[in-house]
C-alpha positions as CSV (number, residue, x, y, z in Angstrom):
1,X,-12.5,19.2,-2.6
2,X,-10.2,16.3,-4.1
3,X,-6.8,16.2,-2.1
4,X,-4.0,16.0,-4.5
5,X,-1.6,13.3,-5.1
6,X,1.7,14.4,-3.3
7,X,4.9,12.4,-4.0
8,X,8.4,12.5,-1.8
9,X,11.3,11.2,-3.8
10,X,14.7,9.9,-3.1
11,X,17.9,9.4,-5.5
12,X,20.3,7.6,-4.2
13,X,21.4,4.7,-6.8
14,X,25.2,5.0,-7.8
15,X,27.2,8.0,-8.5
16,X,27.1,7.3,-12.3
17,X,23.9,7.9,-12.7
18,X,22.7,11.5,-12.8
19,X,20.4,12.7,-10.8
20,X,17.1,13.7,-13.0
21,X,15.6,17.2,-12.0
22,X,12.9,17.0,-8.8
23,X,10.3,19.0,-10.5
24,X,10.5,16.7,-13.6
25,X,10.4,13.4,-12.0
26,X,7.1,15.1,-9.6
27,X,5.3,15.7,-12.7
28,X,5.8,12.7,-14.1
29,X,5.0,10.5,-11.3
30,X,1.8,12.8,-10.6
31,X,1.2,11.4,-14.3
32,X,1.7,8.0,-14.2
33,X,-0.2,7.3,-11.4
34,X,-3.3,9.0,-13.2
35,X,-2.7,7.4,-16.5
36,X,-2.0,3.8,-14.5
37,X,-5.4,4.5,-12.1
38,X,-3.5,4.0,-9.3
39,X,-5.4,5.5,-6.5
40,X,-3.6,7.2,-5.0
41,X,-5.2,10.2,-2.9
42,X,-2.0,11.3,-0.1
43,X,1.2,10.4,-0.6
44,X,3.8,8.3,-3.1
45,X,7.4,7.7,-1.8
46,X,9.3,7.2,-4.7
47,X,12.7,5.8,-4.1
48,X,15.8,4.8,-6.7
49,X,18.5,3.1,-4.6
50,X,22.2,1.6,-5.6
51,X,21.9,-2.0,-6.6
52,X,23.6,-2.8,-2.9
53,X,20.3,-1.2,-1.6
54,X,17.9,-3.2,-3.6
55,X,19.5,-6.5,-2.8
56,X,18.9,-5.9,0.2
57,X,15.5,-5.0,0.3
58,X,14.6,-8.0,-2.5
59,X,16.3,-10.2,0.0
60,X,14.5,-9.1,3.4
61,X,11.0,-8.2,2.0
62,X,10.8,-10.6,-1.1
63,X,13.2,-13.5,0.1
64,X,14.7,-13.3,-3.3
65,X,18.9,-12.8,-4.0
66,X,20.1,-9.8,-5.6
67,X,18.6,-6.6,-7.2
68,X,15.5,-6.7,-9.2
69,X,14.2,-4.1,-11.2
70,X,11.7,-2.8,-9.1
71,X,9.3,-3.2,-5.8
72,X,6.5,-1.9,-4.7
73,X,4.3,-2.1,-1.4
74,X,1.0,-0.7,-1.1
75,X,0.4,0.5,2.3
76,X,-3.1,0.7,2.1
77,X,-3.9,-2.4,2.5
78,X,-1.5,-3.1,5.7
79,X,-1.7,0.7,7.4
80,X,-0.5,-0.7,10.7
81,X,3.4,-1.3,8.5
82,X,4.0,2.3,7.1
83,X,7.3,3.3,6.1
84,X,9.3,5.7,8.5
85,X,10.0,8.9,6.1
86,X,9.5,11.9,8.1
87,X,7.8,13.3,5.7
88,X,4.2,12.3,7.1
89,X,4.8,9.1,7.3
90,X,1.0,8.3,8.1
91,X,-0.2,9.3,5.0
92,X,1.9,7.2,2.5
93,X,-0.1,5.1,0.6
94,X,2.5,3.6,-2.1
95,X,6.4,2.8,-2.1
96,X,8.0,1.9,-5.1
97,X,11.8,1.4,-5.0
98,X,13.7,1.1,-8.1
99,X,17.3,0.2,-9.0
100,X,18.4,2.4,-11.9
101,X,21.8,0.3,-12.9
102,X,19.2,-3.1,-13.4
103,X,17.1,-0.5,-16.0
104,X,20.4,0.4,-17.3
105,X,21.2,-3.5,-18.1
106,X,17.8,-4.1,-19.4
107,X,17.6,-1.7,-21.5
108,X,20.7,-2.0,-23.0
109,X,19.9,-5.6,-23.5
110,X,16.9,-5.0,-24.9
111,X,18.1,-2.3,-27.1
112,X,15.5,0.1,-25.3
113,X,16.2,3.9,-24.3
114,X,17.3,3.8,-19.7
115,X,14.5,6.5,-19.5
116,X,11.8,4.3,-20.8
117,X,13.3,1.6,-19.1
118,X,13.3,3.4,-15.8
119,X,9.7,4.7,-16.5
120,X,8.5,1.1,-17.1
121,X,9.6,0.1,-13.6
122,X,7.3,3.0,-12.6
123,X,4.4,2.6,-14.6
124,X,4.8,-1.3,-13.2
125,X,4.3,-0.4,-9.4
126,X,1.8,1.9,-10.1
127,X,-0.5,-0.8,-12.0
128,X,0.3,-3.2,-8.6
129,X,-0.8,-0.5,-6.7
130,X,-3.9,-0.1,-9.3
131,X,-4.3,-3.8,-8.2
132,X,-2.9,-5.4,-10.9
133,X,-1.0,-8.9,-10.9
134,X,1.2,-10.2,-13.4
135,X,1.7,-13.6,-12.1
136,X,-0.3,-16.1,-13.9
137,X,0.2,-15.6,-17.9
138,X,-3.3,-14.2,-18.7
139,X,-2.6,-11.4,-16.4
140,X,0.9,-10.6,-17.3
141,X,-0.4,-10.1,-20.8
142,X,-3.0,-7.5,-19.2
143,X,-0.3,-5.9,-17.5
144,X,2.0,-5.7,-20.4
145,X,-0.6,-4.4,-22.6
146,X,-1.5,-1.5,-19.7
147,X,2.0,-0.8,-19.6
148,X,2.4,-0.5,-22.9
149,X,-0.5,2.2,-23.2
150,X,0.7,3.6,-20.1
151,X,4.5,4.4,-21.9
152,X,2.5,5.8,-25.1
153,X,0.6,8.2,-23.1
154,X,3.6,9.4,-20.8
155,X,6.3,9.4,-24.1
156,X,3.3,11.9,-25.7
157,X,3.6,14.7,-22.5
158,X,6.7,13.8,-21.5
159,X,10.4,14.0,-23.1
160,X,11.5,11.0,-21.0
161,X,15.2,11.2,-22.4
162,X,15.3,14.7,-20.6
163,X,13.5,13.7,-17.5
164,X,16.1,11.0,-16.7
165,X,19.4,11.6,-18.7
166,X,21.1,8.2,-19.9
167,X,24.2,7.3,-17.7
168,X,27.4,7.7,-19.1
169,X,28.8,5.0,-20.9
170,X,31.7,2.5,-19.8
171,X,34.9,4.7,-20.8
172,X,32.8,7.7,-21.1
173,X,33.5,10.7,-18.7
């Protein structure tokens, strides 16, 4: 018997962004890492954390300054540094951490929907997971093209607008 794909998931970005509903989010993740041939057999901790939160975790596990967009460690190739969840801690496989206010700019800069922007970041860490790399131009054109087919896939089982509902505007209540 095939164990199935469990995933633990955190919100805890800024108040201005609402909170998508658990089930939802489950489903979709369960997806994604299908779709993206992720491997993933136990467990995916799936975190979206303030910008404050990401900076600091680009700056302690990357060496970079600021928030990025997203970041992702795959634990199966380093089991002796799992993550301290709680939840079964021994059995995560994945983390991807993701900063919903840096989808939020992207997308509005790129005149993109925030839930495609935020499933993206996703669909990213799950193809790093899947072993793909992006950092040599002939790869990142791989990885864009995966990710592209990836999105198509998801946006034709999922209504990613209601999965994660747009932030409010500047002025808006």
């Amino acid at each position: 018997m095939t164990k199935k794909m469990k995933t633990i998931y955190s919100w805890r970005p800024e108040k201005t962004f609402p909170r998508p509903e658990r089930k939802q989010v489950l489903k979709l993740a369960s997806a994604a890492a299908e779709v993206t041939g992720s491997g993933i057999r136990s467990l995916l901790s799936l975190s979206w954390v303030s910008e404050r939160e990401m900076a600091e975790i680009n700056q302690a596990f990357v060496g970079h300054t600021g928030p990025t967009d997203v970041i992702c460690f795959d634990y199966r190739q380093s089991p002796d540094v799992l993550p301290e969840t709680g939840e079964g801690a021994d059995d995560v496989e994945v983390e991807i951490i993701i900063c919903p206010a840096v989808a939020a700019r992207e997308a509005a800069r790129r005149s993109l929907p925030y839930s495609r922007e935020l499933v993206l970041y996703l669909v990213h860490g799950l193809l790093h997971s899947a072993g793909q790399d992006d950092l040599k131009p002939e790869l990142k054109r791989v990885m864009r093209r995966r990710e592209a087919s990836a999105l198509r896939r998801l946006s034709a089982i999922f209504n990613l607008d209601a999965v994660f509902p747009c932030p409010p505007m500047d002025g808006e209540s």
